[in-house]
C-alpha positions as CSV (number, residue, x, y, z in Angstrom):
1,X,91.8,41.0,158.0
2,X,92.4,44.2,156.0
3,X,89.2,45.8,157.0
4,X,89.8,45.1,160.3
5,X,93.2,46.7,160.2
6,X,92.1,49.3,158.6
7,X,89.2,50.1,161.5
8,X,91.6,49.8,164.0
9,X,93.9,52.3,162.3
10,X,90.9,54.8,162.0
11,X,90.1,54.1,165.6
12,X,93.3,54.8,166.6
13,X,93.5,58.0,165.1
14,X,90.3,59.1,165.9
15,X,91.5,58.4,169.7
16,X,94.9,60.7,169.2
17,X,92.0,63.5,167.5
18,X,90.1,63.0,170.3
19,X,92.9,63.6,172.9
20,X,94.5,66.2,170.8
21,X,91.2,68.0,171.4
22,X,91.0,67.2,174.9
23,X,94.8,68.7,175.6
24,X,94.0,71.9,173.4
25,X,91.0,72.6,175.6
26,X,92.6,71.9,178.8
27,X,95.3,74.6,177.3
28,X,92.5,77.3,176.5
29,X,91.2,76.1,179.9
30,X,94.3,76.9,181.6
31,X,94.8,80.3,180.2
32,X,91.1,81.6,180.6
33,X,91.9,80.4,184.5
34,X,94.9,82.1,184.5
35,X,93.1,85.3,183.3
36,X,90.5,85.0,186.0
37,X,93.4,84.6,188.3
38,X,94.8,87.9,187.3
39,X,90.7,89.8,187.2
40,X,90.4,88.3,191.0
41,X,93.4,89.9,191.8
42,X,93.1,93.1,190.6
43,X,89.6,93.4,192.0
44,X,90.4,92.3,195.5
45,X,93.2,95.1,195.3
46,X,91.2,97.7,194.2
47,X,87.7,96.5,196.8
48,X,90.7,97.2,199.4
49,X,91.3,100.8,197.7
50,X,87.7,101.3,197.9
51,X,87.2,100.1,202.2
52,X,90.2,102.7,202.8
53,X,88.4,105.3,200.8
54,X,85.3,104.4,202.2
55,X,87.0,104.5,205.8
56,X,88.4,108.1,205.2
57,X,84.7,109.4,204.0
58,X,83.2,107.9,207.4
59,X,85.9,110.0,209.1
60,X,84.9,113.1,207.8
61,X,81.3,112.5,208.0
62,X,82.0,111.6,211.6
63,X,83.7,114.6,211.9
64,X,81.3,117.4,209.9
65,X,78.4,116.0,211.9
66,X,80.8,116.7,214.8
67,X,81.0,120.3,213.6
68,X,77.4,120.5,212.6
69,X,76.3,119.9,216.2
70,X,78.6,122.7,217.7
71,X,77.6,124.7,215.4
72,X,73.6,124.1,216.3
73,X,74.7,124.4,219.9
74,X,76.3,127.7,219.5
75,X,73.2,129.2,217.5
76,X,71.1,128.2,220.4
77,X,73.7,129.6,223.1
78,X,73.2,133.2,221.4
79,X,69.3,132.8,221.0
């Protein structure tokens, strides 16, 4: 009867080890989510940055090549 109480005791504890594990992982789990959270964020505002500066340079190359061509056309004009 004593040995039996005492596995039970050791089984019980190891069970609260166990779980004590369990909930310090699910913490760590938590915060390294929460991190990633914060990385996502931060990315997605700076890839919008990026598409508006990407925008702007499309602009101007738009509008060079613009330039580029009138200024083609006027060398032919005086030719």
């Amino acid at each position: 009867r004593f040995k039996i109480t005492l596995a039970a005791r050791r089984s019980r504890a190891k069970k609260v080890m166990i779980l004590e594990q369990e909930r310090l992982r699910a913490t760590e789990l938590e915060s390294a989510n929460k991190a990633l959270q914060i990385r996502v964020a931060v990315l997605e505002a700076e890839q919008k940055q990026w598409n508006v500066v990407k925008e702007a340079q499309a602009l101007r190359i738009a509008r060079l090549e613009a330039e580029l061509a009138h200024a083609r056309e006027l060398i032919k004009e005086r030719e």
